[in-house]
C-alpha positions in Angstrom: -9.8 -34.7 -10.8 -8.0 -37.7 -9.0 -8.4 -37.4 -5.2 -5.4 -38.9 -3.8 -6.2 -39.8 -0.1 -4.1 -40.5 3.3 -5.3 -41.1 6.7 -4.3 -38.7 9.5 -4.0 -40.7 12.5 -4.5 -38.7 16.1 -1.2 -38.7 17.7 -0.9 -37.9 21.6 0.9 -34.5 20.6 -2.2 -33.1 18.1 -4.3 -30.7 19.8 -7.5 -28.9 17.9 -7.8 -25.9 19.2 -11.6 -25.4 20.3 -13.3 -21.9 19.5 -16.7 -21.0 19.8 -18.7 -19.5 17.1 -17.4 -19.5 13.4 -13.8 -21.0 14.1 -10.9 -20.5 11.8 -11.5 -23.1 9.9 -14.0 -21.6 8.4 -12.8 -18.4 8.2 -9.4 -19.7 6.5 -11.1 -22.5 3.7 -13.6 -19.5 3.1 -10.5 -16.6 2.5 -8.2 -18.5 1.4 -9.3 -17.4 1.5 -7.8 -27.1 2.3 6.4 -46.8 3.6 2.6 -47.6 2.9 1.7 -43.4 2.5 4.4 -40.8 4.2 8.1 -41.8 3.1 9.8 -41.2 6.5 11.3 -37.8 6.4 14.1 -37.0 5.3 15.7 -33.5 6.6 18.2 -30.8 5.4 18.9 -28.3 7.7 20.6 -25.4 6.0 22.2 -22.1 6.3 24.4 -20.8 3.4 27.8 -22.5 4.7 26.2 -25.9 5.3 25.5 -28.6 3.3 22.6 -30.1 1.6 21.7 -33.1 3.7 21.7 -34.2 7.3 20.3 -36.9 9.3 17.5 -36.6 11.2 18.0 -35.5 14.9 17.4 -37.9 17.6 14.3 -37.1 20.1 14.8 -34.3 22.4 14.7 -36.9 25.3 17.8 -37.1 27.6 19.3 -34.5 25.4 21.6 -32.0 27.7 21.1 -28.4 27.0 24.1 -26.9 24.8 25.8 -23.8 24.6 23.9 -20.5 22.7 25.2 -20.0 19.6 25.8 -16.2 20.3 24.7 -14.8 16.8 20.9 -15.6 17.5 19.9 -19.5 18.1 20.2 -22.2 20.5 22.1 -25.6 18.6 19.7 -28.2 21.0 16.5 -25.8 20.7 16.8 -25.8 16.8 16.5 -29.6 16.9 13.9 -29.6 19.2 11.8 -27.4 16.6 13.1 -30.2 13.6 11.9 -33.3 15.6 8.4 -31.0 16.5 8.0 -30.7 12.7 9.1 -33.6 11.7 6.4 -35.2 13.7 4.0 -33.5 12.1 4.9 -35.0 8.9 6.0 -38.2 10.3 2.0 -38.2 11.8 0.7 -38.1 8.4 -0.3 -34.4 8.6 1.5 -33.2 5.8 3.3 -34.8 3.2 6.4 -32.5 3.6 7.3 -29.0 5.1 9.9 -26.2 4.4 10.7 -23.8 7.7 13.1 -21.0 7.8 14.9 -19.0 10.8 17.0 -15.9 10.1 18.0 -14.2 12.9 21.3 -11.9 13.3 23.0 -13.0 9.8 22.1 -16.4 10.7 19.3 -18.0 8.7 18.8 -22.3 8.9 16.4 -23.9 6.8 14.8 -27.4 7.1 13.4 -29.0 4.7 11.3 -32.1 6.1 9.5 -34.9 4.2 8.3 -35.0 0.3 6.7 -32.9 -2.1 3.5 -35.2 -2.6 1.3 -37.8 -1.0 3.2 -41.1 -1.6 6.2 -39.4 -3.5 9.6 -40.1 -3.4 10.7 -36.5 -4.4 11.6 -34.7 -1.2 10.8 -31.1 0.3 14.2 -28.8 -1.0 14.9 -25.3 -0.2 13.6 -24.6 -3.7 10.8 -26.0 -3.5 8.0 -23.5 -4.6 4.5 -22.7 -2.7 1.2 -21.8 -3.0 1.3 -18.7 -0.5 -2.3 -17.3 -1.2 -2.6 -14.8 1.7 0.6 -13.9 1.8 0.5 -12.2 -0.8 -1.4 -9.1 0.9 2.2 -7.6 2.5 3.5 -7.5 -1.1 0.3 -5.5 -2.7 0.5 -3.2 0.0 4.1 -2.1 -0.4 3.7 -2.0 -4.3 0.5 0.5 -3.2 3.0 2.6 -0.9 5.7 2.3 -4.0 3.1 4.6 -5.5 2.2 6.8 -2.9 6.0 7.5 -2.6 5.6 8.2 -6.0 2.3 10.7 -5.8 0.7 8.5 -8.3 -1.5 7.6 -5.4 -2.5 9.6 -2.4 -3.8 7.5 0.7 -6.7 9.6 1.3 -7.6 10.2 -1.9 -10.9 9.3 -3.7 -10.2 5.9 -5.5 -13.2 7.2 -8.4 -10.3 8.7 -10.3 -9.2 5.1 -11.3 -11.6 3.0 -10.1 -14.8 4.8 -11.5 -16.7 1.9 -10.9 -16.8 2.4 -7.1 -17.9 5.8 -7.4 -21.4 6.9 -5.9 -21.9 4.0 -3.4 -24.5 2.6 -2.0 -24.8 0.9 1.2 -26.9 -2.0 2.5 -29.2 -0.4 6.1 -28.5 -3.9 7.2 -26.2 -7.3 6.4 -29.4 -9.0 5.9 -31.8 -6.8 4.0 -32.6 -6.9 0.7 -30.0 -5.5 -2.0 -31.8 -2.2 -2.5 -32.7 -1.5 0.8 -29.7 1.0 0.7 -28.3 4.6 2.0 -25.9 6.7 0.0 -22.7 6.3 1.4 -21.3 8.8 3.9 -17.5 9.7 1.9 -15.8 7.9 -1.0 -13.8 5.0 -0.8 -10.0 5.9 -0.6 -7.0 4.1 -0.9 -6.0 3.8 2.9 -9.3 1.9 3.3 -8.1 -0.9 0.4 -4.9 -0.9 2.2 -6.8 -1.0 5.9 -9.7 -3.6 4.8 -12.4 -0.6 5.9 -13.7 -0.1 2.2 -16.9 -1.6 3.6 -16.5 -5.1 1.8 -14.7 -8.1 2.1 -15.2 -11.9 4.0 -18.8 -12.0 5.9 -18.2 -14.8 8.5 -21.1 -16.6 8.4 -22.2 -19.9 6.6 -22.4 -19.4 2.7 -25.8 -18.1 1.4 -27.0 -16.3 5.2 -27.3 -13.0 3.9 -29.2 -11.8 0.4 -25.5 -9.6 -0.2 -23.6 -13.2 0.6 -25.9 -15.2 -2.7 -25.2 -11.8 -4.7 -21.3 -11.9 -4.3 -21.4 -15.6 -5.1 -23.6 -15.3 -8.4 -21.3 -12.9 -9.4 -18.4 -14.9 -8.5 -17.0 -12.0 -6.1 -17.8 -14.4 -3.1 -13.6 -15.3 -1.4 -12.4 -18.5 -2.2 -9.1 -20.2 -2.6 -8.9 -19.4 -6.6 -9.1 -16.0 -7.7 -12.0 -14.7 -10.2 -12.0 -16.3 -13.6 -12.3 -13.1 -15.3 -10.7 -10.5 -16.1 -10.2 -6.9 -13.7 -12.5 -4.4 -15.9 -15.1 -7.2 -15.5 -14.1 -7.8 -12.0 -14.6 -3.9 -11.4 -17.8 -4.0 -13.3 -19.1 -6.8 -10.9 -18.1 -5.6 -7.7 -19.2 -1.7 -8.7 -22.9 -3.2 -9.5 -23.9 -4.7 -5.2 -23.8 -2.3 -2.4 -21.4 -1.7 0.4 -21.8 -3.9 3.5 -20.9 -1.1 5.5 -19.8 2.6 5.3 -16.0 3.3 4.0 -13.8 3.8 7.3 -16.6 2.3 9.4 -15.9 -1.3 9.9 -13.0 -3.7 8.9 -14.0 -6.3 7.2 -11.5 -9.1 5.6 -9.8 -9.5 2.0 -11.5 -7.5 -0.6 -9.5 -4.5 -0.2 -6.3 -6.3 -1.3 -8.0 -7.7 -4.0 -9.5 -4.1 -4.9 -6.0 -2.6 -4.7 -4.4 -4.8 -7.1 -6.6 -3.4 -9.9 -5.6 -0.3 -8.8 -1.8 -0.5 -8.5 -2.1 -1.9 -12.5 -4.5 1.3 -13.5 -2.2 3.6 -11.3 0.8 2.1 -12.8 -0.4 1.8 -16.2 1.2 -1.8 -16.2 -0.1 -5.3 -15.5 0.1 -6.3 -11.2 2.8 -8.7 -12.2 5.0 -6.7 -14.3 5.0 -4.4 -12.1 5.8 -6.4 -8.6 8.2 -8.1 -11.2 10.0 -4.3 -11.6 9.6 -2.9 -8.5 9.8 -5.8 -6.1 10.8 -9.0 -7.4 14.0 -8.2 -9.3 15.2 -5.8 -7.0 15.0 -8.1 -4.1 16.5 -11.0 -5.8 12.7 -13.0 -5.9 13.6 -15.2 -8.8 10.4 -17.5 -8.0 8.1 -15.2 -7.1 5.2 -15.1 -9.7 1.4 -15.3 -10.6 2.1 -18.3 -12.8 5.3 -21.1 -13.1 6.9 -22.1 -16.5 6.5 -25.6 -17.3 10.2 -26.0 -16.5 9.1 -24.9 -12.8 6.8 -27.4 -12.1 8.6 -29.8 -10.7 9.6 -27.8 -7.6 6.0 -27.2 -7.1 4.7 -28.9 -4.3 1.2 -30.5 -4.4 -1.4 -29.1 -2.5 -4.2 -31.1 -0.3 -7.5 -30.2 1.7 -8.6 -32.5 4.6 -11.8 -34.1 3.9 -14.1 -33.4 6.7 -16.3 -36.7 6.6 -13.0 -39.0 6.8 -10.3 -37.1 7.5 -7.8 -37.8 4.5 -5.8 -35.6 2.6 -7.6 -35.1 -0.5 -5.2 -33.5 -4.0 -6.8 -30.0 -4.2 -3.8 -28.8 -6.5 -1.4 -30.8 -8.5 2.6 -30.0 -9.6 2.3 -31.5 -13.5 -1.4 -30.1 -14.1 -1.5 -27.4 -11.7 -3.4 -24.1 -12.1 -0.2 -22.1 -11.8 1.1 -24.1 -14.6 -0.6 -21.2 -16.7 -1.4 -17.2 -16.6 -4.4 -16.6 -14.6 -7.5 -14.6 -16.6 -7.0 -12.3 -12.8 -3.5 -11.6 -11.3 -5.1 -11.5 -7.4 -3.7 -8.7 -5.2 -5.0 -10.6 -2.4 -4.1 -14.5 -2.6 -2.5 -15.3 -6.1 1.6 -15.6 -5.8 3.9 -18.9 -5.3 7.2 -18.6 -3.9 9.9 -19.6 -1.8 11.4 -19.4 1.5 14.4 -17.5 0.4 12.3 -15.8 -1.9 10.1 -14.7 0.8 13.1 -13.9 3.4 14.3 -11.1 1.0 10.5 -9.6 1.0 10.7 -10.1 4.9 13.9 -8.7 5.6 13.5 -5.8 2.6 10.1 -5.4 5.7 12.4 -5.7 8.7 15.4 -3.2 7.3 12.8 -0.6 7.2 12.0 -1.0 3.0 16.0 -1.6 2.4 18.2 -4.9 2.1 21.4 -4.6 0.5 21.9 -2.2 -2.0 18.2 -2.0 -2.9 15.6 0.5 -1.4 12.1 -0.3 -2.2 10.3 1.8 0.5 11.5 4.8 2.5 11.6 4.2 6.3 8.8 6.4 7.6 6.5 4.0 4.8 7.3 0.1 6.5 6.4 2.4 9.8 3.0 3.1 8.4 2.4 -0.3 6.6 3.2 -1.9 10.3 1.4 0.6 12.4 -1.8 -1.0 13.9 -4.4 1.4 12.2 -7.7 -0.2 13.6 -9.3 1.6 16.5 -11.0 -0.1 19.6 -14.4 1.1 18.6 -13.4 -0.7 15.2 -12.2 -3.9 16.5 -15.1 -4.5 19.1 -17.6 -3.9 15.8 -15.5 -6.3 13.3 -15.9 -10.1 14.0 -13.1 -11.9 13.5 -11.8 -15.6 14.6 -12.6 -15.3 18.7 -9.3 -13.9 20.0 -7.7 -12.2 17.4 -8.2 -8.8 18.4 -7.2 -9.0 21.5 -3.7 -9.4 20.9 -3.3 -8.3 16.9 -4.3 -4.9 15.2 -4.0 -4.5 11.5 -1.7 -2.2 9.3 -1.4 -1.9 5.3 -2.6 -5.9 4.1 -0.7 -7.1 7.4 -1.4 -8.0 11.2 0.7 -6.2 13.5 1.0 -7.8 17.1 0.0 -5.8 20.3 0.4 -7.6 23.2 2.2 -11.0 24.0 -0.3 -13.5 25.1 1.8 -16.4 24.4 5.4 -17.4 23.6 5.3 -16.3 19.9 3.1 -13.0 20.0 6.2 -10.5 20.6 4.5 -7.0 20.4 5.5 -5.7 17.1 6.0 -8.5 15.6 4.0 -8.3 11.5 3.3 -10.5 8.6 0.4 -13.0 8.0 -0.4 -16.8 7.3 -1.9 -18.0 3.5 -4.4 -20.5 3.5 -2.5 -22.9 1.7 -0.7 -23.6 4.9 1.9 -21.0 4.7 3.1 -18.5 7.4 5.5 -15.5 7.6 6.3 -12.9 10.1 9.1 -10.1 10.4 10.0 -9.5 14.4 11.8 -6.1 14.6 12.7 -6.7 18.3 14.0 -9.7 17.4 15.8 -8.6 14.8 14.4 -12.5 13.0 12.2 -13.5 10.1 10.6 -16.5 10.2 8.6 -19.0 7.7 6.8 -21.8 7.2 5.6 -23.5 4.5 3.1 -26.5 3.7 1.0 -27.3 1.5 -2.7 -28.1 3.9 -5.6 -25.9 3.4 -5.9 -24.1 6.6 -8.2 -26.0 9.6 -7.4 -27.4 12.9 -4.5 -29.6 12.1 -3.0 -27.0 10.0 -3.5 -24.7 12.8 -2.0 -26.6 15.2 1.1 -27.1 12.7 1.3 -23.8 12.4 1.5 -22.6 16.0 4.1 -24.9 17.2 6.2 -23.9 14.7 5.9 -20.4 16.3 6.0 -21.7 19.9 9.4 -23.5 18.3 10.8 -20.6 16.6 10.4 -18.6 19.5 11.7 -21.2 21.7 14.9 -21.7 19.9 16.1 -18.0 20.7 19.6 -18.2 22.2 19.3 -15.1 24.3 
């Protein structure tokens, strides 16, 4: 493949966020789990009523405070989170961005810079994403879909249609050999796929540490940004052939239950994971763009998708538009990373979440279920035994394939507040005290920079509040 490259210059405004141990970076580019160059950007900031295009804002210097706009958003602050973006992009970052506020009725999008690395076609609202881990929320509310349903049961047994995880086994310890196992205590049921406490799933350590790490990866279970390039029976077959990590319920543990549950929402449903988000989901809500795969008439509003190379810090093309892997039907339909959408696509999925499983006319989920999904259902005891990026516990629990804030440790952690990012660069929370949804979109495999893009549009979102 063509590696298309761009220098990232260190601006006075970058910060990498230092964290000892295993830092995100390579939790997220394992889960996920990457005029000369930039055209300057160019900006539309929209809401339904306004128009396509506007100029760029000048800097937030010398600029007087003005009046709340009553509804939900400060005028000045909202340009004070463009010309924070924009920088971002104008720094070489990213090639382009697409963020979107909706708060009280009011929703403004901004789309800032271009699609590609040395493009001329320019970020649109339309333009659609690689949203990898944000595709979690969705599987679990199609799981709940059919637990309204009684097709599933959350503490049910998942043998009855996932046979292959029947009769576990589980490893005495991470690093022993692979059959130096116990019988495991209870079966795996569906609230620990929807909980990550199956007893697999993301092992935060350098690739190849552990004999159960090499295992996953010769099998081609091991995370990664694509999804398996075989089929679910064969993925089932796989995965049902290496022990457990740890005991079901014991321990949380990272991604695979997502990925589990999809296989089982298809065999539950008797229908393939994408017709049946297509049914239930998708057209309800309005989520025209919303898929496993684009058409080739798509394409085009695909933005490209790059991964920092460590050695000299360019932008490297990880996925194209023209000849991207989307461009055609995956061999696996991923219930944990394999959608593309949009910001308005994802708004409807986030406000459907915030409207307690209604918008409009269209219920998907009863109220008492988006309770459930965004309770935190991990217990202390869990938590202190579950590695994680340093920090994340003590200020996020985790509900049905979603984190669920619990205490505000800075601007943007409002208690309640749930959704998750995608390691493609993507980001999307619902606040119900708010009353706001809020995305962001890039296309940078998750690391520092990304990171850092990715918390100051939260510190700017939450900054922009006019009350």
């Amino acid at each position: 493949m063509v590696k298309q490259k761009i220098k990232i210059p260190v601006s006075p405004g970058d910060r990498e966020v230092k964290m000892s141990g295993l830092d995100r970076r390579t939790f997220l580019k394992t889960a996920a789990a990457s005029p000369a160059l930039v055209v300057p950007a160019t900006v539309a900031m929209q809401s339904p009523e306004a128009s396509p295009e506007r100029p760029s804002k000048p800097s937030d210097a010398g600029r007087k405070e003005q009046p709340i706009v009553a509804r939900g958003f400060s005028k000045a602050r909202l340009a004070r989170m463009h010309d924070v973006m924009a920088g971002h992009v104008e720094h070489g970052a990213v090639p382009g961005l697409v963020t979107l506020v909706s708060r009280r009725g009011e929703t403004h999008v901004d789309a800032i810079g271009v699609k590609s690395v040395g493009g001329r076609d320019p970020m649109r609202r339309d333009t659609i994403f690689r949203i990898a881990s944000m595709t979690k929320p969705i599987t679990a509310a199609a799981a709940m879909i059919l637990v309204e349903e009684c097709k599933l049961r959350l503490d049910e047994p998942v043998d009855r249609l996932l046979p292959e995880l029947a009769g576990r086994k589980v490893l005495k310890r991470i690093e022993g050999p692979l059959d130096d196992t116990v019988p495991a205590n209870r079966p795996i049921s569906v609230r620990d796929l929807l909980t990550f406490r199956m007893g697999m799933g993301l092992i935060l350590a350098p690739p190849g540490t552990y004999p159960i790490q090499k295992a996953m990866a010769e099998a081609g279970l091991a995370p990664g940004a694509y999804p398996p390039q075989f089929g679910p029976d064969e993925y089932m077959k796989r995965l049902g052939g290496l022990p457990l990590v740890h005991q079901p319920g014991e321990r949380w543990m990272y991604g695979t239950g997502s990925t589990v549950l999809g296989v089982l929402i298809a065999r539950a449903s008797g229908q393939t994971l994408e017709t049946f988000f297509h049914e239930r989901i998708f057209e309800p809500l309005g989520m025209k763009d919303t898929a496993f795969s684009l058409p080739t008439a798509k394409l085009d509003r695909l933005a490209a998708c790059y991964q920092a190379n460590p050695q000299t810090g360019t932008l490297d093309l990880m996925d194209g538009a023209r000849d991207s892997r989307w461009g055609h039907s995956p061999s696996f339909l991923s219930g944990g990373g394999g959608l593309v959408s949009t910001v308005d696509d994802y708004l409807a999925f986030g406000q459907m979440m915030l409207n307690k499983g209604k918008r409009g006319n269209e219920r998907i989920l009863s109220r008492p279920s988006v309770e459930l999904m965004t309770s935190d259902h991990i217990t202390p005891e869990q938590k202190a035994a579950s590695p994680f990026f340093p920090g994340f516990w003590d200020s996020h629990g985790w509900g049905f394939g979603l984190s669920v804030v619990t205490r505000r440790d800075n601007v943007a952690s409002n208690p309640g507040r749930f959704g998750w990012y995608g390691g493609f660069g993507t980001s999307g929370y619902s606040d119900p005290n708010e009353d706001m949804v809020a995305l962001l979109m890039t296309q940078r495999v998750l690391d520092p920079v990304a990171n850092n893009i990715n918390a100051d549009f939260w510190t700017s979102v939450y900054q922009a509040l006019g009350d």
